[in-house]
C-alpha positions as CSV (number, residue, x, y, z in Angstrom):
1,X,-3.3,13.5,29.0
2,X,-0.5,11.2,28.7
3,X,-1.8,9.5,26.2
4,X,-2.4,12.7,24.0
5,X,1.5,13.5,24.8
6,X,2.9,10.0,24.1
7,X,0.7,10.2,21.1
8,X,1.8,13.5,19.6
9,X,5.5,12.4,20.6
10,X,4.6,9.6,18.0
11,X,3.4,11.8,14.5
12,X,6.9,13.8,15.6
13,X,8.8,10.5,15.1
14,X,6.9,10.0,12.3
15,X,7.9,13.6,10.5
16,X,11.7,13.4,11.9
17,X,12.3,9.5,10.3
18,X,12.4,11.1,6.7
19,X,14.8,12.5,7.3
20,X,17.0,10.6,9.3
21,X,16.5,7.8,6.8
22,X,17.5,10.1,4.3
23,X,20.7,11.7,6.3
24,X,21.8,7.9,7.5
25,X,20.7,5.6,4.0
26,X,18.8,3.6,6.5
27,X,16.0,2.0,5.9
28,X,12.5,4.2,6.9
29,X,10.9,1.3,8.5
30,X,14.6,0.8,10.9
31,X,14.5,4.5,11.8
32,X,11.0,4.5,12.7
33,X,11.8,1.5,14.8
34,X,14.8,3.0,16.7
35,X,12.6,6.3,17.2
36,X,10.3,4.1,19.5
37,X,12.6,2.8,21.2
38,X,13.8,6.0,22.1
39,X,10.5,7.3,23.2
40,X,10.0,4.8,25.8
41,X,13.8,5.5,27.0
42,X,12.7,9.3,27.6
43,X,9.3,9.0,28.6
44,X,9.1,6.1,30.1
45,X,5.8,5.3,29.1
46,X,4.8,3.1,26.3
47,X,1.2,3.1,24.2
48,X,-1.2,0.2,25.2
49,X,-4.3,-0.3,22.9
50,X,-6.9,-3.0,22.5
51,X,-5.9,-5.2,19.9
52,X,-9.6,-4.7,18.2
53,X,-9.0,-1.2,18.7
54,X,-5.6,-1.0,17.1
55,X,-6.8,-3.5,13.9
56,X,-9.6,-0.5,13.3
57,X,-7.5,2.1,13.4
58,X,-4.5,0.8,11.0
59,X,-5.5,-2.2,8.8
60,X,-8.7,-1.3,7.1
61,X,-7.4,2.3,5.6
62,X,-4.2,0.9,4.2
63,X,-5.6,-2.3,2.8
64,X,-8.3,0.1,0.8
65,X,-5.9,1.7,-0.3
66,X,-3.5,-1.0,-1.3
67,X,-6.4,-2.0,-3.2
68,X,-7.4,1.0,-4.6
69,X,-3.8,2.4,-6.1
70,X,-2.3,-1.5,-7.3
71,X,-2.4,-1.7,-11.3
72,X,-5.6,-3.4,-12.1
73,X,-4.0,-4.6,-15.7
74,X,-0.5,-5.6,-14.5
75,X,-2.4,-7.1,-11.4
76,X,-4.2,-9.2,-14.0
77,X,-1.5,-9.8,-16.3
78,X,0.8,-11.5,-13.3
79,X,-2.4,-13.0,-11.7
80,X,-1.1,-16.7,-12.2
81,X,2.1,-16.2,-10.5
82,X,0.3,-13.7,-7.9
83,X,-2.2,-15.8,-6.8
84,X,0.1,-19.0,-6.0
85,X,2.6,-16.3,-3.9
86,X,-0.7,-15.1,-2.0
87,X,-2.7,-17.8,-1.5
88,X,-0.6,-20.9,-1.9
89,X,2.2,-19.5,-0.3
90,X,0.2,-18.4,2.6
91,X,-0.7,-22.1,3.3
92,X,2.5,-23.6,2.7
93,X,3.6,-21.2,5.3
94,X,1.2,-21.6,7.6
95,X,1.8,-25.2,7.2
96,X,5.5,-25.6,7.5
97,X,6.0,-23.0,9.8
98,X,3.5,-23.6,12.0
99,X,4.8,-27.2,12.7
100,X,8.3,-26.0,12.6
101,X,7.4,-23.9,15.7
102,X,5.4,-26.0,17.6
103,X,8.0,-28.8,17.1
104,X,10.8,-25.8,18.1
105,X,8.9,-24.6,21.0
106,X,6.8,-27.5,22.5
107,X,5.3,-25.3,25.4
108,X,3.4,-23.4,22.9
109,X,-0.3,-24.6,22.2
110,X,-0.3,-25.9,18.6
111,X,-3.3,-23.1,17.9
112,X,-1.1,-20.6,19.0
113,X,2.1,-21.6,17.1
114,X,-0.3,-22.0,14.0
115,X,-1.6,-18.4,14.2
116,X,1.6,-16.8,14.5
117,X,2.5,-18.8,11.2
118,X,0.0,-17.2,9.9
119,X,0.4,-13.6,10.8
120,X,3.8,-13.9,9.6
121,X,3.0,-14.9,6.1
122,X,1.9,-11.9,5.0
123,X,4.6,-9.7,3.3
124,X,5.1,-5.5,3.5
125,X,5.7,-3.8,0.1
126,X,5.9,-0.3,2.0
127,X,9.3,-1.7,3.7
128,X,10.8,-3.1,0.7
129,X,10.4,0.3,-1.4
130,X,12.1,2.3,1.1
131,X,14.7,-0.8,1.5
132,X,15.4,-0.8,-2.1
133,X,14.8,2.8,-2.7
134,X,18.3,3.1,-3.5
135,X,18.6,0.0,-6.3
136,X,15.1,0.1,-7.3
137,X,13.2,-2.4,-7.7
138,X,12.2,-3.9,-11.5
139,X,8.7,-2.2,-11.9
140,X,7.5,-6.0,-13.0
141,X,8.8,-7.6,-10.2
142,X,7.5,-4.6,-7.8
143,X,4.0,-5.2,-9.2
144,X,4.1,-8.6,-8.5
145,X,4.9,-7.8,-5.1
146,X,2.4,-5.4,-4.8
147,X,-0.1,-8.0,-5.9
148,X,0.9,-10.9,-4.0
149,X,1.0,-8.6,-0.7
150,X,-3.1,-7.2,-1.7
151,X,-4.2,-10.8,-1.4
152,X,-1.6,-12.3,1.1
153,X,-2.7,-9.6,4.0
154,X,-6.2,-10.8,3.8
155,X,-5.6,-14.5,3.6
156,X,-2.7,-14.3,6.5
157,X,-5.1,-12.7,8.7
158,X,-8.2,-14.9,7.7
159,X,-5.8,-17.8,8.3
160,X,-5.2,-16.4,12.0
161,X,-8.9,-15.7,12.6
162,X,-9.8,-19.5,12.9
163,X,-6.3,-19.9,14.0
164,X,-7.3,-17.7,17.5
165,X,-10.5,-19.4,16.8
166,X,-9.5,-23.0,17.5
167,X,-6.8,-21.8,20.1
168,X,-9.6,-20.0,22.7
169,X,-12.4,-22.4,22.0
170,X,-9.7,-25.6,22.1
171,X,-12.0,-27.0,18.8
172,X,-11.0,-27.6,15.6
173,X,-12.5,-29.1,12.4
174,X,-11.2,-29.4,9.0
175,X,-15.0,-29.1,7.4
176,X,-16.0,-25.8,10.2
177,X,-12.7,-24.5,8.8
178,X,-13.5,-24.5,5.4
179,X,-17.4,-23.5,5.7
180,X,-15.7,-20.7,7.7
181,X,-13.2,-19.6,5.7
182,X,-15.7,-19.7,2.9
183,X,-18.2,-17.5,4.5
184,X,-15.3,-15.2,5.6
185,X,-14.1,-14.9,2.0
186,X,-17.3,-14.7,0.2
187,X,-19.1,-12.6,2.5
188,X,-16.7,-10.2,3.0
189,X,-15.7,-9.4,-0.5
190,X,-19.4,-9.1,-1.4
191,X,-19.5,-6.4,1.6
192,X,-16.9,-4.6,0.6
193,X,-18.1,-4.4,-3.1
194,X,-21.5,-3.7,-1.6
195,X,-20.9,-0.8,0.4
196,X,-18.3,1.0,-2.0
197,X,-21.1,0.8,-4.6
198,X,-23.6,2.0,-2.6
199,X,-21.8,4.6,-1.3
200,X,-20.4,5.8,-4.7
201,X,-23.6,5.9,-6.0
202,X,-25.2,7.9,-3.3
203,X,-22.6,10.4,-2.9
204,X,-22.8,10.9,-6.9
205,X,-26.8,11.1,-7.0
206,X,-26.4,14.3,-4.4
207,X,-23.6,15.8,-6.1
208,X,-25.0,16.0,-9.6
209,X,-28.5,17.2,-8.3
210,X,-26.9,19.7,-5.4
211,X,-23.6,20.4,-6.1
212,X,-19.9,18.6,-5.0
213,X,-18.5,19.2,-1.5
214,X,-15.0,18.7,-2.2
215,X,-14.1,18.6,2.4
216,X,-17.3,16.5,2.0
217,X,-16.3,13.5,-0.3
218,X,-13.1,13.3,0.8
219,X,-14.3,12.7,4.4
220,X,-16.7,9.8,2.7
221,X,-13.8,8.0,1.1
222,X,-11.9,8.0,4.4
223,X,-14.7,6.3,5.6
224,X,-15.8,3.9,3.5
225,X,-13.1,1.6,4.6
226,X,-13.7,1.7,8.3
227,X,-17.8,0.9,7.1
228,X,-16.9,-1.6,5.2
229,X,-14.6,-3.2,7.9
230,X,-17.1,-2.7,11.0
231,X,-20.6,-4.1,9.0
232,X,-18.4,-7.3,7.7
233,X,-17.3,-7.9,11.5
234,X,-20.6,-7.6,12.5
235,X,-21.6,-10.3,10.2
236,X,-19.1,-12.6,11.4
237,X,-17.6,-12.3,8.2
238,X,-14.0,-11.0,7.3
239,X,-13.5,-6.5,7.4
240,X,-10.2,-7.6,5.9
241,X,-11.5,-8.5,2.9
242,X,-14.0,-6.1,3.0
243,X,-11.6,-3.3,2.8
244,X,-9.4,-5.1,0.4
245,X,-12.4,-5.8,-2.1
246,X,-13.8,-2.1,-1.2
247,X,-10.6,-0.4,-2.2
248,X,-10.2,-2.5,-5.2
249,X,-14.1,-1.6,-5.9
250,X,-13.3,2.3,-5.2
251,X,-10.5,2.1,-8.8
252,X,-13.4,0.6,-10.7
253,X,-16.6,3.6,-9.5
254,X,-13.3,6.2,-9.7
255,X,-13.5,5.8,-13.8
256,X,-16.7,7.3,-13.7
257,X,-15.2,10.8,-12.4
258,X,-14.5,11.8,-16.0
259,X,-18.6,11.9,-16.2
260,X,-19.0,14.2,-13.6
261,X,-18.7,12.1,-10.5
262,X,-15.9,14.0,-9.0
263,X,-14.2,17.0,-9.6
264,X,-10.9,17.3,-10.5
265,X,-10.6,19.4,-7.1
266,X,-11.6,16.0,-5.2
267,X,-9.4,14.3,-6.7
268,X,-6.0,16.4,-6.4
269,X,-6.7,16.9,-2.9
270,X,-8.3,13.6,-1.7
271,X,-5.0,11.9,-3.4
272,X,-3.0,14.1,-0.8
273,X,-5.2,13.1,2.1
274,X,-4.6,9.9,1.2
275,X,-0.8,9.6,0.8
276,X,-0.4,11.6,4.3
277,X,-2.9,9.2,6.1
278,X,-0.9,6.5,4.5
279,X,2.9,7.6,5.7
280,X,1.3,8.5,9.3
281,X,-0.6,5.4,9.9
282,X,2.6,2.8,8.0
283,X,5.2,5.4,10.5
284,X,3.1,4.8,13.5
285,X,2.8,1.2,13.6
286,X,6.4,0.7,12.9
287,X,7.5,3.5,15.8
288,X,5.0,1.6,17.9
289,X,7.0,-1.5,17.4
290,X,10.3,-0.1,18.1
291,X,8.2,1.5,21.3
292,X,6.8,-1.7,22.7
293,X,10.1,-3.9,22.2
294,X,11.5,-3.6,25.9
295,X,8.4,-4.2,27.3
296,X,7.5,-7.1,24.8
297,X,11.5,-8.5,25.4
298,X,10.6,-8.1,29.3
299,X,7.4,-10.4,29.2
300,X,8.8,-12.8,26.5
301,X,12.0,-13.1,28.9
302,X,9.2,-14.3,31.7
303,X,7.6,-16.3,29.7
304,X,10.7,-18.5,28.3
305,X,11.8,-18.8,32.1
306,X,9.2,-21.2,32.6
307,X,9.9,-23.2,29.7
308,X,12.4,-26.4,29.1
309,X,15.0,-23.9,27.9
310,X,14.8,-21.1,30.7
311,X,17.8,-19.3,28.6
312,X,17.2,-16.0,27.3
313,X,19.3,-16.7,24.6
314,X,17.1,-19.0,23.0
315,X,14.8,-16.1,22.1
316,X,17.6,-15.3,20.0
317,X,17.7,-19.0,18.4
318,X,13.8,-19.0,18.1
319,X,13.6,-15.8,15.9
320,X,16.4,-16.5,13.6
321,X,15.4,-20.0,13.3
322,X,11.9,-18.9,12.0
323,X,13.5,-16.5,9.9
324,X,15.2,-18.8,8.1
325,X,12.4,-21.1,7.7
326,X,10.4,-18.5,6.2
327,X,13.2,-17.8,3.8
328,X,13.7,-21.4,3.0
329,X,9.7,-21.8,2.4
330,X,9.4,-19.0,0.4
331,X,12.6,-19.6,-1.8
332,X,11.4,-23.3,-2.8
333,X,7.8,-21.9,-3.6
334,X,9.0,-18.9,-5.6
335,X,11.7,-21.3,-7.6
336,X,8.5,-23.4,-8.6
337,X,6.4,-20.8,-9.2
338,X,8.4,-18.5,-11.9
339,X,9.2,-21.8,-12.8
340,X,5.9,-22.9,-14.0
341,X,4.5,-19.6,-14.7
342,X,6.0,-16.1,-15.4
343,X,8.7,-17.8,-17.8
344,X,6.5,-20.5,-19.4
345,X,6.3,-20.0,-23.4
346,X,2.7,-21.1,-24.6
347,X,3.1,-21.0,-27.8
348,X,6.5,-21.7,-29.0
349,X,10.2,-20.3,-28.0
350,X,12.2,-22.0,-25.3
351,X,11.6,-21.9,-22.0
352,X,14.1,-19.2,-19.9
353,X,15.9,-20.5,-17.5
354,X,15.0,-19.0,-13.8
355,X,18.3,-17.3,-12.4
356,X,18.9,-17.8,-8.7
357,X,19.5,-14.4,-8.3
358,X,16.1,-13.4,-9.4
359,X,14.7,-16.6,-7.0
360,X,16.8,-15.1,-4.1
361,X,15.4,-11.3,-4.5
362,X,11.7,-12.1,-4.3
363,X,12.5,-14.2,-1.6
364,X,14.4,-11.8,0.8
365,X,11.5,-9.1,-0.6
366,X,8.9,-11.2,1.4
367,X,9.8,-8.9,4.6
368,X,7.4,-8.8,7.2
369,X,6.0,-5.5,8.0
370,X,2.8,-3.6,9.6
371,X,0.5,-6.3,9.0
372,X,2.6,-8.7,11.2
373,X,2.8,-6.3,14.1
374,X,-0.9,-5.0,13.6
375,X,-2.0,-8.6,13.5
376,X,-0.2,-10.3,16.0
377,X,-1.3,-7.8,18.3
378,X,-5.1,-8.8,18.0
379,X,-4.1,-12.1,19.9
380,X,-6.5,-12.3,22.8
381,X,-5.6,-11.9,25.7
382,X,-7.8,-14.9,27.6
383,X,-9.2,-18.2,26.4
384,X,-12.7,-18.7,26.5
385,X,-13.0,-20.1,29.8
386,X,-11.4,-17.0,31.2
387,X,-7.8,-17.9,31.2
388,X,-4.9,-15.9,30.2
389,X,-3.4,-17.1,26.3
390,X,-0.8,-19.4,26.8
391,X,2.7,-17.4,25.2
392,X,0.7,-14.5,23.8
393,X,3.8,-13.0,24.9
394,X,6.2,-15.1,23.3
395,X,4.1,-14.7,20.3
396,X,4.0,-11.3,19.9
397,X,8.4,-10.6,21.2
398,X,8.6,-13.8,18.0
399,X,6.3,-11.8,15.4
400,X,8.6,-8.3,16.2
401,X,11.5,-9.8,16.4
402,X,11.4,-11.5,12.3
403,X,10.0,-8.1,11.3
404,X,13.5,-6.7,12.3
405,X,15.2,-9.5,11.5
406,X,13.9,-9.8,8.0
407,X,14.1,-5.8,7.2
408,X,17.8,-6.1,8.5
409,X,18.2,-8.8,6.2
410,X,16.7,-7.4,3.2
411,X,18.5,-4.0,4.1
412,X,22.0,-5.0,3.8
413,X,21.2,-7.8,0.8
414,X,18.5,-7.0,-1.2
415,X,20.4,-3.8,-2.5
416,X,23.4,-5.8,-3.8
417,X,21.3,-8.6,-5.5
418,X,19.2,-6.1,-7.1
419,X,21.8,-5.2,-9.3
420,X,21.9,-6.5,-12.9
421,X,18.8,-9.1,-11.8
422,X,17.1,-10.0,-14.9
423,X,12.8,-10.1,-15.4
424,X,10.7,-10.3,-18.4
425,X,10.6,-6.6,-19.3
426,X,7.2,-4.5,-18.7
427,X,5.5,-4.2,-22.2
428,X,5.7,-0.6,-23.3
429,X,2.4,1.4,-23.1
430,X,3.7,4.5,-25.3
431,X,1.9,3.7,-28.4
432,X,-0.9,3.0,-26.3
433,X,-0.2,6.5,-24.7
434,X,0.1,8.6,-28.2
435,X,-2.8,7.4,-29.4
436,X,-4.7,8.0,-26.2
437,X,-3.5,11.4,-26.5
438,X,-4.4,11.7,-30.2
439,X,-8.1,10.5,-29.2
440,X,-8.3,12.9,-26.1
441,X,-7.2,15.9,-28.3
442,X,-9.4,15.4,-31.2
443,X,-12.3,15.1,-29.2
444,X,-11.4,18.4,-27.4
445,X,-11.0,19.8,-30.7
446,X,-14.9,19.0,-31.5
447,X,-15.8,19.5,-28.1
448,X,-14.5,23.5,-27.9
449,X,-15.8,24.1,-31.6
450,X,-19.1,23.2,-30.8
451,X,-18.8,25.1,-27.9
452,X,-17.7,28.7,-29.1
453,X,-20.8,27.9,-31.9
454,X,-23.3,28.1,-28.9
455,X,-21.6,30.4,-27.3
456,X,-21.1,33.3,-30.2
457,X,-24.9,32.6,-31.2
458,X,-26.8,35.9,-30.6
459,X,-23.9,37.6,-29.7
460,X,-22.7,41.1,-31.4
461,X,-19.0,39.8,-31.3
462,X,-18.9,36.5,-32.7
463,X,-15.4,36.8,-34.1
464,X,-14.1,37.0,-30.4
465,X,-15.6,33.6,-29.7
466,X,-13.9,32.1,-32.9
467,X,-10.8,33.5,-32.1
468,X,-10.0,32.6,-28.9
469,X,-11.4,29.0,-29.7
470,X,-8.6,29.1,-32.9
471,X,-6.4,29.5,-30.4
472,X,-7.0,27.2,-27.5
473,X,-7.3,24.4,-30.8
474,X,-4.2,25.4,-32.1
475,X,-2.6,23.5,-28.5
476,X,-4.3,21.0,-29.4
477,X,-3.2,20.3,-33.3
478,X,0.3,20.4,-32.3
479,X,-0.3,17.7,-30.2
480,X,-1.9,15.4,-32.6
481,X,0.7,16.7,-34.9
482,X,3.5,15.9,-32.6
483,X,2.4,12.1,-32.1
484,X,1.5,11.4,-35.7
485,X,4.9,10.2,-36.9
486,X,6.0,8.1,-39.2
487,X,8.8,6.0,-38.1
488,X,10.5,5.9,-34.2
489,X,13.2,8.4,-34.9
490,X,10.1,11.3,-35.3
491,X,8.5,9.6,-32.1
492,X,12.2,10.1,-30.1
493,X,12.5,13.5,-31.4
494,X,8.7,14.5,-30.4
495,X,9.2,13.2,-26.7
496,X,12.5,14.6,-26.1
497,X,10.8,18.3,-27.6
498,X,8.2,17.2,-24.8
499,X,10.4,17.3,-22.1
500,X,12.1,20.2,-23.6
501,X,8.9,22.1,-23.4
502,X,8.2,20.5,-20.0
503,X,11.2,21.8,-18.7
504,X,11.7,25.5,-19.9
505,X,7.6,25.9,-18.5
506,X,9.0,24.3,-15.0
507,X,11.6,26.9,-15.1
508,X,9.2,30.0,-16.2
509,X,6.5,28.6,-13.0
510,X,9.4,28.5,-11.1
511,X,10.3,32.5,-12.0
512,X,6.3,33.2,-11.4
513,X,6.8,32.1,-8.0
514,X,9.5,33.9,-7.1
515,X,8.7,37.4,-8.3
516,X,5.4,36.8,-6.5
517,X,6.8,35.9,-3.0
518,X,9.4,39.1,-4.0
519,X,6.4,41.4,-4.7
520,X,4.8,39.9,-1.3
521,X,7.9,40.1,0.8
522,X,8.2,44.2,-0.6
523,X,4.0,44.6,0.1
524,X,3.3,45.3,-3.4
525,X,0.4,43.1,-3.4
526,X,-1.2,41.9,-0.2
527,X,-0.9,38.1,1.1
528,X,-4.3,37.1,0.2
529,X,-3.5,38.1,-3.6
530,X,0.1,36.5,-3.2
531,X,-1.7,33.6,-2.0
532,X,-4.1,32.7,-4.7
533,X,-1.9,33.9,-7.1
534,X,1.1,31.5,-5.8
535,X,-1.4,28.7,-5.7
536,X,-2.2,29.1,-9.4
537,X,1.6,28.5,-10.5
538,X,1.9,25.6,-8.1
539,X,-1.4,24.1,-9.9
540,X,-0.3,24.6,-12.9
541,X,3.3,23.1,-11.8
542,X,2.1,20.2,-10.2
543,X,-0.3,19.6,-13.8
């Protein structure tokens, strides 16, 4: 029962933090932090979960997702400068840091100081949009972001995995390490594409002979990252990247829906399913955080009592010295990477020169985030020979402690560098846009011609049929005749009439809706009529 209270008390810190956030101009992540904090102050109580159990619930929905929603294209375009952040980064880190603390802490097992390296390279793009939300980020440079913390989470967390390995088992060997970070890598993106195919095709064999159930298919997608998690675990292979490549997978099957795969029902709701599971499951690990920091404080306060430097004081000097390590580390491989890559001119042109401002914003944007604490948690609790993990404890105060750190950093600086920082510009899509449309519209043209043909066949009122078709393709040659221009001034003009239009129908929904509730509140038509009737506008609206 207390569980199921301390639980709810949770999703209500989770629905109040909006607003704080918004109220205060703090940062969400911060908010949700304090919030569990002040749980534990009123209840007293705090949540424990297995660490397998709390890696099932969080990681493998928000990864699918991560890898679901990212730009394919702009994931592609960037992929040079992407892949060295994520996967050459990620060792660098791991590297450097891990020595750093092993040299800064000598009481901690070199496995251990490794691992929590590498659970702290992984970066949180969730925190740095609601950091920045108020100097937003460059869409380019969020992208890139975006990217780099897809591929980072898996290969953080597959780093860790022989990490733990080598820390409970006391072996370690360069040549296992690869074979098994091979095997990890390749086997679990081949699961993950596996079982989202499989899956997708299934569910759409059944719908097209027996109909869609839109409750149904939305259930299926929630799970498919939790299957594709659990079977590559059970093959000794990695779930992380199982749900990363499943997700990624689940973008590619979704351009099928225009055939019939899903309705547009599915989709509109399953998209809502999906950002609320997002925002509870990215709240809750953060107000977990701020809920387990006294008692993780208490146990690292043990643990460094025992140690060469029994002062608490030096938990203080331990975080901020790994924060600025992992600032340093990231700000020389980010220099030589836009260096070498994102401003390089193939063909001809001088090279740009790579600001330190820009060098400084993607390096205080690496803040650590749910991953970290979801990660860091999974530590084991023994050794193989039954023994408790030396400074699991220390680990775990070390990994919370830089995730505040590092989102109070990038909270009070990340705003004011953001200003004026300069990026190759996002090529513009609006020709490819109006010509999109163009093609959509003249094959509904056809499409609804043909149609009232069949339809008016036989029929004793033909002209009724060629009517109303005149006049649904009349909507559709004013928009081919809107974006058909000759020269950018006709384009400017046809967008602004866009929004124009766009607005005065916003404002005539927005009068539907309120002489329906008026009608409703006066019993002039009953709730179940106000109901479907209000639910039309805010379809239409939200179209």
């Amino acid at each position: 029962m207390h569980l199921i209270e301390t639980t709810l008390l949770l999703l209500l810190a989770v629905v109040v933090s909006g607003s704080i956030a918004r109220i205060t101009r703090i940062a969400l992540p911060l908010v949700q932090i304090g919030l569990g904090a002040v749980i534990v102050l009123v209840t007293g109580r705090t949540v424990d979960l297995e660490p397998d159990i709390f890696f099932l619930l969080f990681l493998p929905p928000l990864l699918f997702l991560d890898g679901w929603r990212i730009p394919k294209e702009d994931l592609f375009r960037d992929r040079a400068v992407i892949l060295e952040l994520a996967l050459g980064l990620v060792v660098f880190t791991v590297v450097g840091l891990g020595l750093l603390i092993w040299w800064m802490i000598p009481e901690m097992p070199m496995a251990v100081a490794f691992a929590l390296a590498a659970i702290l390279s992984p970066t949180d793009p969730i925190a740095v949009k609601a950091i920045a939300a108020r100097a937003p980020i460059p869409k380019r440079l969020m992208h890139i972001l975006e990217g780099e913390s897809l591929l980072n989470d898996a290969t953080g967390l597959t780093c860790m995995r022989i990490a733990v390995v080598a820390a409970t088992t006391g072996v370690f060997s360069i040549g296992q390490a690869i074979g098994s970070f091979a095997w990890l890598a390749l086997a679990g993106v081949a699961i993950g594409v596996g079982m989202t195919l499989a899956i997708s095709t299934a569910k759409g064999w059944i719908s097209r002979r027996w109909g869609e159930d839109v409750g149904a298919q939305i259930v299926i997608s929630l799970l498919i990252p939790f299957a594709a998690y659990l079977t590559a675990e059970e093959l000794h292979a990695s779930g992380i990247l199982a749900a990363v490549a499943a997700g990624i997978t689940m973008s590619f099957t979704e351009r099928g829906a225009a055939k019939g795969q899903s309705l547009a029902l599915t989709r509109i709701r399953r998209a809502v399913v999906w950002d609320t599971v997002q925002f509870v499951a990215n709240g809750v690990i953060f107000v977990i955080l701020g809920e387990q920091m006294p008692s993780i404080l208490a146990r690292a306060a043990e643990v460094v009592a025992g140690t060469t430097r029994p002062e608490i004081w030096w938990l203080a000097v331990y975080v901020l010295g790994i924060v600025a390590a992992l600032l340093a580390l990231r700000f020389l491989w980010v220099w030589a990477s836009l260096k070498l890559t994102i401003y390089r001119r193939r063909h001809r042109g001088p090279q740009t020169r790579v600001g330190l401002r820009l060098i400084a914003v993607m390096s205080l944007a690496g803040v650590r985030g749910a991953i970290t604490l979801a990660g860091i948690l999974t530590l084991p609790f023994v050794l193989a020979d039954g023994t408790p993990m030396p400074s699991r404890s220390l680990a775990i105060f070390l990994a919370a402690g830089v995730i505040i750190v590092s989102l109070l950093v990038a909270t009070f600086a990340l705003p004011r560098l953001l200003k004026n920082v300069e990026l190759p510009p996002e090529p513009s899509h609006q020709q490819e846009e109006d010509r999109s449309r163009i093609a959509a519209a003249q094959a509904a043209l056809r499409a609804i011609e043909d149609a009232a043909h069949t339809m008016a066949e036989g029929k004793s009122n033909p002209d009724l049929y060629a009517d109303i078709a005149s006049r649904i393709m009349e909507l559709y040659r004013q928009r081919i005749e809107n974006r058909t221009h000759v020269n950018e001034d006709d384009a400017v003009a046809a967008r602004q009439g866009d929004a124009i239009d766009r607005h005065l129908r916003l404002v005539g929904l927005a009068a539907e809706r309120e002489e329906l509730a008026r009608r409703a509140r006066a019993r002039e038509i009953d709730s179940e009529t106000a109901r479907k009737l209000i639910r039309e506008v805010d379809l239409a609206e939200l179209r």
